[in-house]
C-alpha positions as a Markdown table, in Angstrom:
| # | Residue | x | y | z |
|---|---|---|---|---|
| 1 | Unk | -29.2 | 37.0 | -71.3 |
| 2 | Unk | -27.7 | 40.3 | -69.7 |
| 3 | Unk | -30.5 | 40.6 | -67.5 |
| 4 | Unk | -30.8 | 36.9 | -66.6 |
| 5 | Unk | -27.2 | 37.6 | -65.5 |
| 6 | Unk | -27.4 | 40.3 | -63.9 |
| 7 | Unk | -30.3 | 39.0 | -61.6 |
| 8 | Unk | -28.1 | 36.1 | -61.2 |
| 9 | Unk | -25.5 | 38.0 | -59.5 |
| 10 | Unk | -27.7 | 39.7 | -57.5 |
| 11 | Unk | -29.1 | 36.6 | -56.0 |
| 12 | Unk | -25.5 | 35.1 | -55.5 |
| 13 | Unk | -23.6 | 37.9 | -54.7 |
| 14 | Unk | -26.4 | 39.2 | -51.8 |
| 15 | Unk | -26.6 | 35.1 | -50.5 |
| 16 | Unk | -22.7 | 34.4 | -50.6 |
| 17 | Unk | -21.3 | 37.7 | -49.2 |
| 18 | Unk | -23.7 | 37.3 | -46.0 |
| 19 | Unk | -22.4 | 33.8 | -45.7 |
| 20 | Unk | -22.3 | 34.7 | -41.9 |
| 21 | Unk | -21.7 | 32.7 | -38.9 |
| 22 | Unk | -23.6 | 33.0 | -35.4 |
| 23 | Unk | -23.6 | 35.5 | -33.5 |
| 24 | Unk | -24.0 | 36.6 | -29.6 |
| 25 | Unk | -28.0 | 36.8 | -29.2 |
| 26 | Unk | -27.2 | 40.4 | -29.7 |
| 27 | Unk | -24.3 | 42.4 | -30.6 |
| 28 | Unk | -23.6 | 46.0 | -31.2 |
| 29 | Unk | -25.0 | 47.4 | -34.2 |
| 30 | Unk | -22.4 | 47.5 | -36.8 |
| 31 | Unk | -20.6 | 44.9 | -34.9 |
| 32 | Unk | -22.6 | 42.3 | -37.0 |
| 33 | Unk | -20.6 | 43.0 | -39.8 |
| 34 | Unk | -18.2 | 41.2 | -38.4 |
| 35 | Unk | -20.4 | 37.9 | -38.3 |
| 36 | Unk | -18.8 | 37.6 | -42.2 |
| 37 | Unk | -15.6 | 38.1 | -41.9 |
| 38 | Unk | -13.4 | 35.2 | -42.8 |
| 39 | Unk | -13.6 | 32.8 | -45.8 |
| 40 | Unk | -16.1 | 30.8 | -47.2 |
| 41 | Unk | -17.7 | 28.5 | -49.6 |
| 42 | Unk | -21.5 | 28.7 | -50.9 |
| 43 | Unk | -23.4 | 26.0 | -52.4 |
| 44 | Unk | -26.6 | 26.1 | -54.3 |
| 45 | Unk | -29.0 | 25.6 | -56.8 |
| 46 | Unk | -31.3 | 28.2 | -58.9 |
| 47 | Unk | -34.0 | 26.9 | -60.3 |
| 48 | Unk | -35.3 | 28.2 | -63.9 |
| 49 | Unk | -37.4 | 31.5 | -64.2 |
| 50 | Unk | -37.5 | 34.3 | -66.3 |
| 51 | Unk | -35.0 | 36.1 | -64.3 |
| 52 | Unk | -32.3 | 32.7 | -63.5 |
| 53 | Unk | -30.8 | 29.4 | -65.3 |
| 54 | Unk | -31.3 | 26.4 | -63.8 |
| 55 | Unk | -28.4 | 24.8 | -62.3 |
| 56 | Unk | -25.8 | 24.6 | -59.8 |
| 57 | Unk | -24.2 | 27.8 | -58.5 |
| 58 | Unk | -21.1 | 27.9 | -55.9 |
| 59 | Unk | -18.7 | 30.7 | -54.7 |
| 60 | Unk | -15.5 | 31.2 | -52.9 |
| 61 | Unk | -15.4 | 34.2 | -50.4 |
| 62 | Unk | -13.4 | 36.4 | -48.5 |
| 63 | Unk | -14.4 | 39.2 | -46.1 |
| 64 | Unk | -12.4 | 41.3 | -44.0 |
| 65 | Unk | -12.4 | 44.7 | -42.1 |
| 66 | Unk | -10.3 | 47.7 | -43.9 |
| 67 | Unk | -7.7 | 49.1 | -41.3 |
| 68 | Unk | -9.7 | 51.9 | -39.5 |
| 69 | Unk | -12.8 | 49.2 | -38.8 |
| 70 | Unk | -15.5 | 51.3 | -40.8 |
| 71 | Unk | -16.1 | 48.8 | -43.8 |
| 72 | Unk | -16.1 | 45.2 | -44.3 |
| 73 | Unk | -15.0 | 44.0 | -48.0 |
| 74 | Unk | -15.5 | 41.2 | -49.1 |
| 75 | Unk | -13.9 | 39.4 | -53.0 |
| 76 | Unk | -16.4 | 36.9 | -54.1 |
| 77 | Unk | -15.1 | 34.3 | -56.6 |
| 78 | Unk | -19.3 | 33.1 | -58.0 |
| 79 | Unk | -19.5 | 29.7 | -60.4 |
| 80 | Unk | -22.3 | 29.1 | -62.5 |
| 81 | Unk | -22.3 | 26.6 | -65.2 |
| 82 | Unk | -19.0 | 27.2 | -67.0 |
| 83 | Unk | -18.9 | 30.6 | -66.2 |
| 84 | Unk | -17.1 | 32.2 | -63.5 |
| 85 | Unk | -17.3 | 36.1 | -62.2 |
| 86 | Unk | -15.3 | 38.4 | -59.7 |
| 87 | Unk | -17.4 | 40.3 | -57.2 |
| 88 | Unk | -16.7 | 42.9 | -54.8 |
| 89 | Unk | -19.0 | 43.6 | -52.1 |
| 90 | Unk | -18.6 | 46.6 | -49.4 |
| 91 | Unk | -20.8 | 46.7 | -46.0 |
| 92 | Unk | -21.4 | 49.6 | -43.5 |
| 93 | Unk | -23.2 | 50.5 | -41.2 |
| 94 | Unk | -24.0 | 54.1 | -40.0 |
| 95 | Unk | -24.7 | 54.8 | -36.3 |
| 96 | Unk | -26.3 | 58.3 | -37.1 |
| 97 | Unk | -28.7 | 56.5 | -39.3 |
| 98 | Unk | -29.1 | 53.6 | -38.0 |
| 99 | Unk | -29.0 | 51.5 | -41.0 |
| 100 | Unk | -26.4 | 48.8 | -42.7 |
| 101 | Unk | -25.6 | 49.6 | -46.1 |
| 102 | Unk | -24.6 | 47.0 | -48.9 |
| 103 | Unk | -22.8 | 47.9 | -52.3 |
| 104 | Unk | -22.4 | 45.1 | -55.0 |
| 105 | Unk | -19.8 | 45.5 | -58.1 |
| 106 | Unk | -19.0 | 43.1 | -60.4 |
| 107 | Unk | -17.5 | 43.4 | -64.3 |
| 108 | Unk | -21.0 | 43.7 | -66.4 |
| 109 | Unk | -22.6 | 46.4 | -64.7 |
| 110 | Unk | -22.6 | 48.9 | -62.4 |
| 111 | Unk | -23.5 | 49.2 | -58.6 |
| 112 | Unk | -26.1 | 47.2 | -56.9 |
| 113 | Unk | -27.0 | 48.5 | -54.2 |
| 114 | Unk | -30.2 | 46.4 | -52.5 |
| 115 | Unk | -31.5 | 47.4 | -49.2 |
| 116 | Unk | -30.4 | 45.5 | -45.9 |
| 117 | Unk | -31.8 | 44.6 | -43.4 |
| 118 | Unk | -30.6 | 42.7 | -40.4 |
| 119 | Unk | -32.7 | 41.3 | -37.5 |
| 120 | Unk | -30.5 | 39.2 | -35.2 |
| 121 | Unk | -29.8 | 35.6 | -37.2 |
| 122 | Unk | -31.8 | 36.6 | -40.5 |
| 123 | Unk | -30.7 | 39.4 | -42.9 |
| 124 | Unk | -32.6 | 40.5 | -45.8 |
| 125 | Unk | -31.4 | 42.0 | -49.1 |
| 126 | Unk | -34.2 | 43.6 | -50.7 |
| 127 | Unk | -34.3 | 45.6 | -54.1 |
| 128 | Unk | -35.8 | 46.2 | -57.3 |
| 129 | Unk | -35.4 | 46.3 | -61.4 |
| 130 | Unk | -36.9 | 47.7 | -64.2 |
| 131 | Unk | -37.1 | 44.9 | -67.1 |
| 132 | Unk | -39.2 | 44.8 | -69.7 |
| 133 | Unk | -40.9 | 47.8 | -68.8 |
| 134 | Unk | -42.0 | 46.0 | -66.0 |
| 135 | Unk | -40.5 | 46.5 | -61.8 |
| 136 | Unk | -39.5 | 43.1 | -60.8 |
| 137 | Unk | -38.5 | 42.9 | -56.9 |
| 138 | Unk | -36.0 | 40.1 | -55.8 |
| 139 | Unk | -35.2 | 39.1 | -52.0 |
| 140 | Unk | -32.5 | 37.4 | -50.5 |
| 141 | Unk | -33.0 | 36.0 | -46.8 |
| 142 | Unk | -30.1 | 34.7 | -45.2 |
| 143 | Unk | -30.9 | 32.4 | -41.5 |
| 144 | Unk | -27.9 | 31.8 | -39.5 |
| 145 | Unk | -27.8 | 28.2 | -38.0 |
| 146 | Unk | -24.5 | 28.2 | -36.5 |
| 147 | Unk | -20.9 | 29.9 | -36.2 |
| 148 | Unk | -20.0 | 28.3 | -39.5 |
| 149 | Unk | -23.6 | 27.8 | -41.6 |
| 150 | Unk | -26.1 | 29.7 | -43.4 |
| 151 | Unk | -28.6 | 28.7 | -45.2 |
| 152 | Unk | -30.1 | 31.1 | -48.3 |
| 153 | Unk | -33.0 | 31.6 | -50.1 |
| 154 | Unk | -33.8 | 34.2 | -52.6 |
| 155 | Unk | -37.5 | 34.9 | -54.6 |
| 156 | Unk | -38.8 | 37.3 | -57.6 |
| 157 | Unk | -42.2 | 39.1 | -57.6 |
| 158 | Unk | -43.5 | 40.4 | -60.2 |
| 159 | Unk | -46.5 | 42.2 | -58.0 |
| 160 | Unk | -44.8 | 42.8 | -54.8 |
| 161 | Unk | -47.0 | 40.2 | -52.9 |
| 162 | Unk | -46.6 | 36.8 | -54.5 |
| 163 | Unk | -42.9 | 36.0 | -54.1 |
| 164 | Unk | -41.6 | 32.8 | -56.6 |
| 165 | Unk | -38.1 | 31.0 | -55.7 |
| 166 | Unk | -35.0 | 31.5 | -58.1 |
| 167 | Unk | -32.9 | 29.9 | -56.0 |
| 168 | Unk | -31.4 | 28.6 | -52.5 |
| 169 | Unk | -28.8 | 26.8 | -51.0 |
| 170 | Unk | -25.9 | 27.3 | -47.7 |
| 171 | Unk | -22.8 | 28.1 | -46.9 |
| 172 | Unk | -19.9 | 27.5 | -44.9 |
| 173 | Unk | -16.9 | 28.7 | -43.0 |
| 174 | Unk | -13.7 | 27.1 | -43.9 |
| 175 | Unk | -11.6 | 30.0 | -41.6 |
């Protein structure tokens, strides 16, 4: 059940905190991050697999920049069933390397730290587990419809090239 979670939170936390609106056809790197500030609501339903529960899943969240403009944070409020979870999310991105940066923290575990990837409207949160003495890789792709939608979609693949859907769903600006 602790690893069902934790996939779970993966899935919600990488779809909800990119619940970004659109953007200019191509703005500064880093300046992307700013696509998510604001608040939000995410809708959604994951679908049964090894790795998720079936049912509806929602969130309430809220991204800003810290003072000096280096980090966006963002508080994510995720519902699943009955149960409810606190997130915190931190993005960045590095000039010198080129690359955004996404850390996930919530109360049952420690750091997730996925891979991200952004390419104009779509990002992609991309990493890996070890469950069941087995590497399981989970994706979350995020398409950018408007200033205030996004839809979501995130897989599992247990082989790295057939990719199975745990879930999907949007969301939307409400400031």
């Amino acid at each position: 059940m602790r690893t069902l979670r934790r996939c779970l939170l993966l899935v919600v936390s990488s779809a909800s905190a990119a619940a970004l609106g659109a953007a200019p056809a191509a703005p500064a790197p880093g300046e992307a991050l700013g696509r998510i500030v604001g608040r939000w609501t995410t809708r959604g339903e994951m679908k049964a697999t090894p790795y998720s529960a079936a049912g509806p899943v929602a969130g309430e969240l809220r991204c800003a920049w810290t003072a000096a403009h280096g980090f966006v944070v963002c508080e994510l409020l995720v519902h699943h069933g009955t149960a409810s979870e606190e997130q915190l999310s931190l993005y960045r991105y590095s000039a010198g390397a080129r690359a955004y940066t996404f850390v996930g923290l919530s109360a049952d575990g420690g750091p997730r730290t996925p891979e991200l990837s952004v390419d104009g409207d779509v990002w992609t949160y991309a990493g890996e587990s070890a469950i069941e003495g087995k590497t399981v890789r989970f994706r979350t792709t995020n398409r950018f419809g408007s200033a205030s939608e996004m839809s979501w979609r995130s897989e599992y693949s247990e082989d790295g090239v057939h990719w199975l859907l745990l879930g999907e769903g949007s969301d939307t600006r409400r400031e």
